[in-house]
C-alpha positions as CSV (number, residue, x, y, z in Angstrom):
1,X,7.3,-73.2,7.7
2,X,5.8,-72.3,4.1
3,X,7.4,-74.0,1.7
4,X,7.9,-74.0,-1.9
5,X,7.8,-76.6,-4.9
6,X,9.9,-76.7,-7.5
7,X,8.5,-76.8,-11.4
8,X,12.0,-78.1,-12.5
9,X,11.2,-81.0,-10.3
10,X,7.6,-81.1,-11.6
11,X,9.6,-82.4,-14.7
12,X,7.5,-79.1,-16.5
13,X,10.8,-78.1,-18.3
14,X,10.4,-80.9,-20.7
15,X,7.3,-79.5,-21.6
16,X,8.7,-76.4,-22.7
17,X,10.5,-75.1,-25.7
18,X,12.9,-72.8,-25.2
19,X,13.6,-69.8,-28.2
20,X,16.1,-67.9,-26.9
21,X,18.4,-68.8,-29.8
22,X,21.4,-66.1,-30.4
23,X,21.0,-64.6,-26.6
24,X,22.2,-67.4,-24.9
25,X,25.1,-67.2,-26.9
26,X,25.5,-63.4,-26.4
27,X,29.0,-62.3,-24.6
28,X,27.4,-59.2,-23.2
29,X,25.4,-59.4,-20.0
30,X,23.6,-56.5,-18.4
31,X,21.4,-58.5,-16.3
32,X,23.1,-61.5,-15.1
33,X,20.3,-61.9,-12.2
34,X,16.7,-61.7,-14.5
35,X,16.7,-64.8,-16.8
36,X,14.2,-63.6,-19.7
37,X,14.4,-66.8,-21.4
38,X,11.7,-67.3,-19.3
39,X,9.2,-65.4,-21.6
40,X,10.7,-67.5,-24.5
41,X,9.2,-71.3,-23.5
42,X,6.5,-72.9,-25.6
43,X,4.6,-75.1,-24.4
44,X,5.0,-78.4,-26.6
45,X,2.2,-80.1,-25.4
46,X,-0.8,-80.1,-22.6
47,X,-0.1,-81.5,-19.3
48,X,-3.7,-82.9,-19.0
49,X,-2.3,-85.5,-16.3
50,X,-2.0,-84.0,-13.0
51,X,1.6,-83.8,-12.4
52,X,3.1,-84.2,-8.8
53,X,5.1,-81.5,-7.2
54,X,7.9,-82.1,-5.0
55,X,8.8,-79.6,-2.1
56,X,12.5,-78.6,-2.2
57,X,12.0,-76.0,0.6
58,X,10.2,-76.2,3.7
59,X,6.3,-78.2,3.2
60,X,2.8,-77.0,2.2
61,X,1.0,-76.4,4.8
62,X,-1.9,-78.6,6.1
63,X,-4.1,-76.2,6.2
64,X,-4.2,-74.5,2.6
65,X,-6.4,-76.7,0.1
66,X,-7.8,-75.2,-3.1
67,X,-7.2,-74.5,-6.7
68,X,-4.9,-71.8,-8.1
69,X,-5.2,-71.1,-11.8
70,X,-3.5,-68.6,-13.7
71,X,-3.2,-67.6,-17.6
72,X,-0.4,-66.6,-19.6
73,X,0.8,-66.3,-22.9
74,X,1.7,-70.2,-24.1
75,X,4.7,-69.3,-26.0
76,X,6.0,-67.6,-29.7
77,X,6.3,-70.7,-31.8
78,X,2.7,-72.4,-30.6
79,X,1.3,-72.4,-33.6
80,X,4.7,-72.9,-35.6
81,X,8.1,-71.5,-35.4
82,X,7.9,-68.0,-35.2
83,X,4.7,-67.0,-35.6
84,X,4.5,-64.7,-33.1
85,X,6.5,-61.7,-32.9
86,X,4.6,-60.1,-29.6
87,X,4.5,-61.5,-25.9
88,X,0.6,-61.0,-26.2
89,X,0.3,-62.8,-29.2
90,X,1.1,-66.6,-28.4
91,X,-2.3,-68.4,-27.6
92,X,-4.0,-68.5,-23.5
93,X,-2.4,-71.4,-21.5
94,X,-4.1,-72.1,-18.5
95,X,-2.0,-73.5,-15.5
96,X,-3.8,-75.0,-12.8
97,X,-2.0,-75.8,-9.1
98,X,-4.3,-78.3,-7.2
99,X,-3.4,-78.0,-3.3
100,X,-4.8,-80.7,-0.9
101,X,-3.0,-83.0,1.7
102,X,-0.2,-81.3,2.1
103,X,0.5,-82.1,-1.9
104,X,0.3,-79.6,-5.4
105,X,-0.5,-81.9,-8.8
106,X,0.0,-79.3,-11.7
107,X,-2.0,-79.3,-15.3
108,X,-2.2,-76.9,-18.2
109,X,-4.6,-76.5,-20.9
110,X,-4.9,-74.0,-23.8
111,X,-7.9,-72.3,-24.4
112,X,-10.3,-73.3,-27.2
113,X,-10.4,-69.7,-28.7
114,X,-11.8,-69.8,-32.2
115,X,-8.5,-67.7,-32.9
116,X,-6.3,-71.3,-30.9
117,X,-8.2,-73.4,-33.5
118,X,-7.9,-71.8,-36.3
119,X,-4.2,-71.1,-36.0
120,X,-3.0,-74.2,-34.7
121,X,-5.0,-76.2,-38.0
122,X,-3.4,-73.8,-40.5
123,X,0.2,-73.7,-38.6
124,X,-0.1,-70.0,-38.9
125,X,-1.9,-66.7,-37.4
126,X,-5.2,-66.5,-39.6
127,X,-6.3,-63.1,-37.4
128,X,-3.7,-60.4,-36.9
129,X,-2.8,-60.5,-33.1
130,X,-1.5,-57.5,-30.7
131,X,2.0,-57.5,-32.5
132,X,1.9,-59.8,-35.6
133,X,0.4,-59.6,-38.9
134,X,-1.4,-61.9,-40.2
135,X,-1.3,-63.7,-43.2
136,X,-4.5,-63.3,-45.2
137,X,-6.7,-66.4,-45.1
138,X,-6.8,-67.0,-49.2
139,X,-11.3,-68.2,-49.0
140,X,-12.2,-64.9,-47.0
141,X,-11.8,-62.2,-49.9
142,X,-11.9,-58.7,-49.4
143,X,-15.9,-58.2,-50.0
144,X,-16.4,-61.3,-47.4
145,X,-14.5,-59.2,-45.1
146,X,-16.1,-56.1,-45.5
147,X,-19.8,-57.9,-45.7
148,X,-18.7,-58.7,-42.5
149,X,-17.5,-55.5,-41.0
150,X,-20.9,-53.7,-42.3
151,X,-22.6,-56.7,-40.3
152,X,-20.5,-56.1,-36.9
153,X,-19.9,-59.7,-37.4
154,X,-16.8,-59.3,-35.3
155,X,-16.5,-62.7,-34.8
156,X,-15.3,-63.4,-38.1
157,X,-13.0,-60.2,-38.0
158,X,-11.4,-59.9,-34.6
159,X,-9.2,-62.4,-32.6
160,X,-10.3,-64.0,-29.4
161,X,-7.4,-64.9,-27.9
162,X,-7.3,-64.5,-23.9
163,X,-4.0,-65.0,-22.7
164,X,-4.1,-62.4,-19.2
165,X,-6.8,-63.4,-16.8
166,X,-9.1,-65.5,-15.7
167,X,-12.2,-64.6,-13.0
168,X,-15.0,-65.9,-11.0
169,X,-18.2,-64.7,-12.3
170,X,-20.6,-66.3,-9.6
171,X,-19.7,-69.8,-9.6
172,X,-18.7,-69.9,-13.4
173,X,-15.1,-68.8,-14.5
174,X,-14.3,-66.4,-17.3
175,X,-11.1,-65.7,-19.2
176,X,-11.6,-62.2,-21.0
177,X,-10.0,-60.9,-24.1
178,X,-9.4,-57.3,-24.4
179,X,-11.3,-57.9,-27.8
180,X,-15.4,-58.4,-27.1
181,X,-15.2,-62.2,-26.3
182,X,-15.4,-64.2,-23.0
183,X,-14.5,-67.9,-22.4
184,X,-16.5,-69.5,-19.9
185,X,-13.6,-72.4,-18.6
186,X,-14.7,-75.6,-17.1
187,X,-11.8,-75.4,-13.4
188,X,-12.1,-79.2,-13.2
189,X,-11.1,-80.1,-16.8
190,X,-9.6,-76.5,-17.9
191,X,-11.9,-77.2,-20.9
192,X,-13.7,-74.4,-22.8
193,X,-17.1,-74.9,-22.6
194,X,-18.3,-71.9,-24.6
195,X,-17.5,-68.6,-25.8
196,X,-19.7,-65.5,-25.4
197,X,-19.6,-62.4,-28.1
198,X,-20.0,-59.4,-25.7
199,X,-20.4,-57.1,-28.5
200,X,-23.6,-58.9,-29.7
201,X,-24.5,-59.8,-26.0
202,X,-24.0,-55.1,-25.6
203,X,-22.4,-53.4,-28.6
204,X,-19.1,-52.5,-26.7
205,X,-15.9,-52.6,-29.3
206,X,-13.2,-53.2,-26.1
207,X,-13.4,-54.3,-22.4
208,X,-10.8,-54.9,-20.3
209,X,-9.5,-58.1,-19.0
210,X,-9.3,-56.9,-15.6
211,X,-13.0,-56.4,-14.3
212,X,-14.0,-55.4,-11.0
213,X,-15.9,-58.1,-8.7
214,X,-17.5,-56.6,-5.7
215,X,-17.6,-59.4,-2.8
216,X,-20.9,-58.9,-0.7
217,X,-23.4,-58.4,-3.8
218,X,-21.2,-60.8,-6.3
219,X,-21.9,-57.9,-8.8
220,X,-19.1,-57.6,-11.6
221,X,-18.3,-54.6,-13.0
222,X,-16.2,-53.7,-16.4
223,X,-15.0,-51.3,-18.4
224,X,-15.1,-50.7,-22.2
225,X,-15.7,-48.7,-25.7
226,X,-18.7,-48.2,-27.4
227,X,-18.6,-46.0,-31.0
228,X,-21.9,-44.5,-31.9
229,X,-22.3,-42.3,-35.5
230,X,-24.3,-40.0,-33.2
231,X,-22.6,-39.5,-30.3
232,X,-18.9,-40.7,-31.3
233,X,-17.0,-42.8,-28.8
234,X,-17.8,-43.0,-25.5
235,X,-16.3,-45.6,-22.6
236,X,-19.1,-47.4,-20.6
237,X,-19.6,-49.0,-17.0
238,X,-21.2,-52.4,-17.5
239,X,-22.8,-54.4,-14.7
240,X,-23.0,-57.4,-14.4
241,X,-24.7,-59.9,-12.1
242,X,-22.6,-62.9,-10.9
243,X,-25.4,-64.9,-10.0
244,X,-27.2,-65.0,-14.0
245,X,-26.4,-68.6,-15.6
246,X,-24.3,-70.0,-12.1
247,X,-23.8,-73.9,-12.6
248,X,-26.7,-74.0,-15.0
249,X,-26.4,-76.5,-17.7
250,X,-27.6,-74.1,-20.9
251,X,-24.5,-72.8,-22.0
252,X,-26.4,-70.0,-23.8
253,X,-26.9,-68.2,-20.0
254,X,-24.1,-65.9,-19.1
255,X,-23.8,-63.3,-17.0
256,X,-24.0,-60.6,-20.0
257,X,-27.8,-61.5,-20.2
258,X,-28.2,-59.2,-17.2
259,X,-25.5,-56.6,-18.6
260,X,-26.7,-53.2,-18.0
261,X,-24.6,-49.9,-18.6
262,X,-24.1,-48.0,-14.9
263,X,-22.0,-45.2,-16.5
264,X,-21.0,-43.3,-19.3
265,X,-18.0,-41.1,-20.4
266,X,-17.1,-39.3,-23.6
267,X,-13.9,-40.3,-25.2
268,X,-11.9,-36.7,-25.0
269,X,-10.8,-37.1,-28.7
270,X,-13.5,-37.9,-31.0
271,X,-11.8,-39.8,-33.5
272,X,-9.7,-41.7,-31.0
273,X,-10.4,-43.8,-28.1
274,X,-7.5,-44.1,-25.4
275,X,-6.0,-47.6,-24.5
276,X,-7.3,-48.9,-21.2
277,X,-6.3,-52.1,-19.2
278,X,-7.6,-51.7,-15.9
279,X,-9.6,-49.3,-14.3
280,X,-10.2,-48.6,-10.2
281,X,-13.2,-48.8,-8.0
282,X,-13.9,-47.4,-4.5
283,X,-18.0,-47.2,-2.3
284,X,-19.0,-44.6,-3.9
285,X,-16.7,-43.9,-7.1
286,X,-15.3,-46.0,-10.7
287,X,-12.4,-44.4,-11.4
288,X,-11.1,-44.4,-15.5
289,X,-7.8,-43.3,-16.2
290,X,-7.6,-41.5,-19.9
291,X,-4.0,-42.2,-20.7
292,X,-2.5,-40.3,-24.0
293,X,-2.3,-44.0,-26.1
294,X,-4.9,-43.7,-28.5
295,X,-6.4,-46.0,-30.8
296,X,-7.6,-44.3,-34.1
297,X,-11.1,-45.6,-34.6
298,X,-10.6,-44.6,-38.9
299,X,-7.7,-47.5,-38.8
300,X,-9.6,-50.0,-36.9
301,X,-12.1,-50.9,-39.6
302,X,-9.0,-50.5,-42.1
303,X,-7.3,-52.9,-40.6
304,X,-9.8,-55.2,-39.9
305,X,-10.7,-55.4,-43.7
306,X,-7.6,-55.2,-45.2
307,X,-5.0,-56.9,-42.2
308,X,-1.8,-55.2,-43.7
309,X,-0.6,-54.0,-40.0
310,X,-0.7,-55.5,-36.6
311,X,-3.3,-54.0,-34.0
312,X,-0.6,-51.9,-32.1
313,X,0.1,-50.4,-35.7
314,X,-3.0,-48.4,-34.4
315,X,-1.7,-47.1,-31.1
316,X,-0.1,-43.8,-30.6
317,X,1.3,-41.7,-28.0
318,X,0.9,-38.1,-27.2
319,X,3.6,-37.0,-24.4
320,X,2.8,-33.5,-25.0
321,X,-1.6,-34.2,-24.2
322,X,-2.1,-34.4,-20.2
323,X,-3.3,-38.0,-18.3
324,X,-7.4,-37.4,-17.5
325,X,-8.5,-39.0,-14.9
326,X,-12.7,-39.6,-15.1
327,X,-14.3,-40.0,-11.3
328,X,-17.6,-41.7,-11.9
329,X,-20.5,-41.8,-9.2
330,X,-21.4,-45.6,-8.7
331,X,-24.8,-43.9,-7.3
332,X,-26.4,-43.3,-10.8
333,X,-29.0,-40.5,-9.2
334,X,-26.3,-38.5,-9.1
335,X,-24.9,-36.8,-12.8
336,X,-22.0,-34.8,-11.9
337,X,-18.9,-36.6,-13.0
338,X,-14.8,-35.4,-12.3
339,X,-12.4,-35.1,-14.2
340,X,-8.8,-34.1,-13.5
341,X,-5.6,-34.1,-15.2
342,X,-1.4,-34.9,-14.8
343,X,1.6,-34.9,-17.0
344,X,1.4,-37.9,-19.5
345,X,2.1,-41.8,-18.2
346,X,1.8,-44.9,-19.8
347,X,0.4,-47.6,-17.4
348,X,-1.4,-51.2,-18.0
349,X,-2.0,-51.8,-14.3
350,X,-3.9,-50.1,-11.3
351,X,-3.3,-51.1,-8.2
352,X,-5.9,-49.9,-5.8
353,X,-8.4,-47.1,-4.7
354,X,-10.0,-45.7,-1.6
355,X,-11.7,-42.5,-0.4
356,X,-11.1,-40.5,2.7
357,X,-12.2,-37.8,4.6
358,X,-9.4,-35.0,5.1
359,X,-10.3,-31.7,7.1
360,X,-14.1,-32.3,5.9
361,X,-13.0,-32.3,2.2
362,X,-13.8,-35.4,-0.1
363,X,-10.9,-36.8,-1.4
364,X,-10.2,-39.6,-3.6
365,X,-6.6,-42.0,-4.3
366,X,-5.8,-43.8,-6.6
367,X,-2.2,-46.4,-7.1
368,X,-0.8,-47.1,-10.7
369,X,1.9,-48.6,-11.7
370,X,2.7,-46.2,-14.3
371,X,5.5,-45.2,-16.8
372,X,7.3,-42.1,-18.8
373,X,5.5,-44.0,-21.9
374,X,4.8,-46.8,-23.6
375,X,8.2,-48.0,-24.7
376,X,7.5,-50.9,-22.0
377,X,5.3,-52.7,-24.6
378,X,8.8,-52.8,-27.4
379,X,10.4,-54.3,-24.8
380,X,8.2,-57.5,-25.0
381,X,8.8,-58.1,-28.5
382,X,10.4,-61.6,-29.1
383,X,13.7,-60.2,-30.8
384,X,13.8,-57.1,-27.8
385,X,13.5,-60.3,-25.3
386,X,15.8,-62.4,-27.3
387,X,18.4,-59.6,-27.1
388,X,17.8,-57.8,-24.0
389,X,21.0,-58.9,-21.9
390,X,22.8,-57.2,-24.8
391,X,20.7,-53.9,-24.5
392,X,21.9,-51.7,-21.8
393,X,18.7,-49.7,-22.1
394,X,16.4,-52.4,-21.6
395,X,15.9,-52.0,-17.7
396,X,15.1,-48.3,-18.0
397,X,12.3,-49.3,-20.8
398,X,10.8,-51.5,-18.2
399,X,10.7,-49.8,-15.2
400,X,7.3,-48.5,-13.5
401,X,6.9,-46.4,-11.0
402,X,4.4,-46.8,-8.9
403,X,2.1,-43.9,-8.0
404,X,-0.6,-42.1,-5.9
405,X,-2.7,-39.8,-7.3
406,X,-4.9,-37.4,-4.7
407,X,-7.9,-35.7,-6.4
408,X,-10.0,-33.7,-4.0
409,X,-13.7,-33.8,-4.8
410,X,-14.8,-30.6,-4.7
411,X,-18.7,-29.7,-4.4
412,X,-18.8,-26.5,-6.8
413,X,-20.5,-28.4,-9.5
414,X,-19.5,-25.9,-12.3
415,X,-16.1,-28.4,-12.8
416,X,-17.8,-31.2,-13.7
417,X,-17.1,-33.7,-16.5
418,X,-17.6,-31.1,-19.3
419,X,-15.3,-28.6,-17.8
420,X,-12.1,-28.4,-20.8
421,X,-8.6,-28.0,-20.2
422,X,-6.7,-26.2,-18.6
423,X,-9.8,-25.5,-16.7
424,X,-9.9,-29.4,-15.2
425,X,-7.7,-29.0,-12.0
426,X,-4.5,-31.1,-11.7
427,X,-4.0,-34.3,-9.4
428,X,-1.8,-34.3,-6.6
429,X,0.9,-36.8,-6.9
430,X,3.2,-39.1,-5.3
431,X,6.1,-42.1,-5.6
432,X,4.7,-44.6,-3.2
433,X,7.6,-47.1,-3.3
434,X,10.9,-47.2,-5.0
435,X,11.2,-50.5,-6.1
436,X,9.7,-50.2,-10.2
437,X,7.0,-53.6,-10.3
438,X,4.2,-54.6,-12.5
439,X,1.1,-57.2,-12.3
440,X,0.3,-55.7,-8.4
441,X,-2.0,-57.9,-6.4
442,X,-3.7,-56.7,-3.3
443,X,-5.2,-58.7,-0.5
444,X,-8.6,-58.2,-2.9
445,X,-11.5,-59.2,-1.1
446,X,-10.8,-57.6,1.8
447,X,-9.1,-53.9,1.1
448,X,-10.2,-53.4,-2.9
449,X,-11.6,-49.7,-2.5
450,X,-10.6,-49.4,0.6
451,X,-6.9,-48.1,2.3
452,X,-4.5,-50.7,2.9
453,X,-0.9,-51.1,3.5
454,X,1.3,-53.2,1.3
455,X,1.0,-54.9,-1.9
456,X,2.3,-58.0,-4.0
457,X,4.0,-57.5,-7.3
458,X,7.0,-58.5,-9.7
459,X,9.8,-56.3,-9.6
460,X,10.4,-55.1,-13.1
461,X,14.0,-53.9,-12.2
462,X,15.6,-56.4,-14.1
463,X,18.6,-54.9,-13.2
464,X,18.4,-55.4,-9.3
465,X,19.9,-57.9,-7.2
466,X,17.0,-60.0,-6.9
467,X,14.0,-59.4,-9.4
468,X,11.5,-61.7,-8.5
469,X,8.1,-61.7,-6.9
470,X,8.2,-58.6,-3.4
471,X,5.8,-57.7,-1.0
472,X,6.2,-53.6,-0.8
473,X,5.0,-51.6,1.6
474,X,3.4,-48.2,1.0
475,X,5.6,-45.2,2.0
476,X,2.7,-43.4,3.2
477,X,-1.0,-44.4,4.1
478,X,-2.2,-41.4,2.7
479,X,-1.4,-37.7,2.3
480,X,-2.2,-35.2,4.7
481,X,-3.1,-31.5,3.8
């Protein structure tokens, strides 16, 4: 039998503050199954000891040895009581499960983002993070701060803080922020052993903290913005070799010395890019999903100089403006690019892709976990969590639905990628389970791009029975015509 270990027997509690404050004392109780205290711990200090687990359900199996590490947000009040008003503000915490004789030892370590050091010496956010403001740092003046922004010193303008992921890149491990900075993190130690500035590395403003690692050629792929006077905004493919700078002892080597761009969109607005977290790939196909939450690219240097508003002051969503979807050919000999369209959604997360071959038509799918709009991210505001057994609208914020979308590739190359609406033709579309659930995981390596049958995920109906981690089966492999 698989077994479990418990963290409350890990004695990890202790390391942990809790901030829940008034809503533990709240009378009201929508949710009496989904504790979101949870989301509310700090971590007080590092667990740089390996800490033992003890099984309180069935044992570990002989059999599974390795290393599991995950990142998160380390907590609101890391860097002083609240200091952080936003989930995805609090500072990267890595936790890492070593799994060998039938035993788990447990450690955590923050990352050493310049953002982390900063803000934990000063006791206060120095950068303005997703969904805080922050306070001016009184020796960088106005002029240093635009000197800087006219010298895409981004560094000195952007915080770094990665608290999502964390990937392979060849043999070396990267945690991304969604800002142009990579942490390359020692897996023995957790320590950061250096930090790469992708925009100087390729110009790009944004990537994503989800990339794309394809297993038989260890090639990486992401996605993000570049902004050109010329030719506007545009998102980019980059490629990247996982092989450039493995277990070499220059730190200076990365894989974004061998970063090359292997496609190219325009931005459909040309003053605005649109928010994207993930993105899909199949053989033959990237897939970029153009969702209505725009970023104005006039406040972005605003707010960089002058920090008077958080960065999701800079988001804003258009329910009325359609979803475009961008089908990409990986085979860059070939030019003509799709687009389609659907109803506006919200999503952070895809959950897979694959082609197939229906009555000799073309036809590409892709799974999101996707939502009316964007109201999801208010819900992870530290007062909305504080208070969110007392809000009987929280569960209907938080709920996704996932999604298939069917786009039929059609080989009249007049509706290509510069084809305008309402010309672009619509997706077909589809509920694929009814449970709502968020951070999907598929069995990657072996059915990423390709059809497949069930998926991992959390249930985000906090208003369920049992919210907690599923494994949910697809209603449907694929659609029929």
């Amino acid at each position: 039998m698989i077994g479990t270990f418990s963290l409350s027997k890990l004695n990890f509690h202790p390391f942990f503050e809790s901030v829940v404050g008034s809503a533990g004392q709240m009378e009201t109780n929508y949710y009496p199954n989904c504790d979101t205290s949870i989301w509310l711990r700090t971590a007080k200090d590092e667990i740089k000891k390996p800490v033992e687990g003890k099984v309180s359900y069935g044992k570990v199996p002989d059999w599974l040895n390795g290393k599991l590490i995950r990142n998160g947000p380390g907590g609101p009040d890391a860097y002083g009581k609240g200091t952080c008003k936003h989930l995805f503000d609090g500072p990267g915490l890595l936790h890492k499960f070593d799994i060998s004789n039938e035993k788990v030892f447990y450690t955590n370590r923050y990352i050493r983002t310049r953002a982390y050091t900063r803000n934990i010496t000063s006791r206060r956010l120095i950068l303005s993070e997703f969904g805080t403001f922050a306070t001016p740092d009184p020796c960088r003046r106005i002029f240093s701060r635009v000197s800087a922004l006219f010298n895409c010193q981004l560094d000195k303008l952007m915080t770094d803080t990665a608290n999502i992921s964390i990937h392979p890149f060849g043999d070396e491990v990267y945690s991304l922020a969604e800002t142009p900075f990579a942490h390359r993190i020692d897996i023995e130690t957790l320590k950061t052993m250096s930090t790469i500035n992708v925009h100087d590395k390729f110009g790009i403003i944004h990537h994503t903290s989800h990339p794309q690692i394809e297993k038989l050629t260890g090639k990486v792929y992401n996605l993000g913005q570049k902004f050109s006077p010329w030719y506007g905004p545009n998102y980019i493919i980059a490629e990247l070799s996982g092989e450039e700078g493995n277990s070499s002892t220059d730190l200076s080597k990365s894989p974004w010395s061998t970063v090359r761009e292997v496609g190219r969109v325009a931005c459909r607005w040309p003053l605005s890019i649109c928010y994207m977290h993930s993105f899909s790939i199949t053989p033959n196909y990237f897939i970029l999903i153009e969702q209505p939450l725009a970023i104005s690219i006039l406040s972005i240097p605003y707010n960089l100089v002058w920090g008077e508003k958080p960065i999701s002051s800079s988001l804003q969503f258009f329910p009325e403006e359609d979803t475009i979807f961008h089908v990409i050919p990986r085979d860059e000999r070939k030019e003509i690019k799709r687009k389609f369209r659907s109803p506006a959604f919200f999503f952070l997360h895809t959950i897979n892709a694959f082609e197939k071959t229906e009555d000799g038509k073309e036809c590409v799918y892709v799974d999101v976990c996707t939502y009316k709009d964007p109201k999801m991210i208010e819900c992870l505001y530290i007062d909305a969590l504080k208070n969110a057994q007392s809000n009987p609208d929280y569960a209907k914020m938080f709920r996704a639905s996932p999604k298939r979308f069917r786009m039929e590739i059609s080989k009249d190359e007049s509706l290509d990628t510069q084809v305008q609406l309402p010309l672009i033709p619509s997706v077909e579309e589809e509920i694929i389970v009814d449970i709502g659930c968020e951070t999907p995981q598929i069995n990657y390596e072996t059915f990423n791009g390709k059809p497949y049958k069930y998926f991992y995920a959390i249930s985000s109906d906090v208003d369920s029975a049992n919210p907690g981690t599923v494994r949910l089966y697809l209603k449907s492999q694929y659609k029929k015509k």
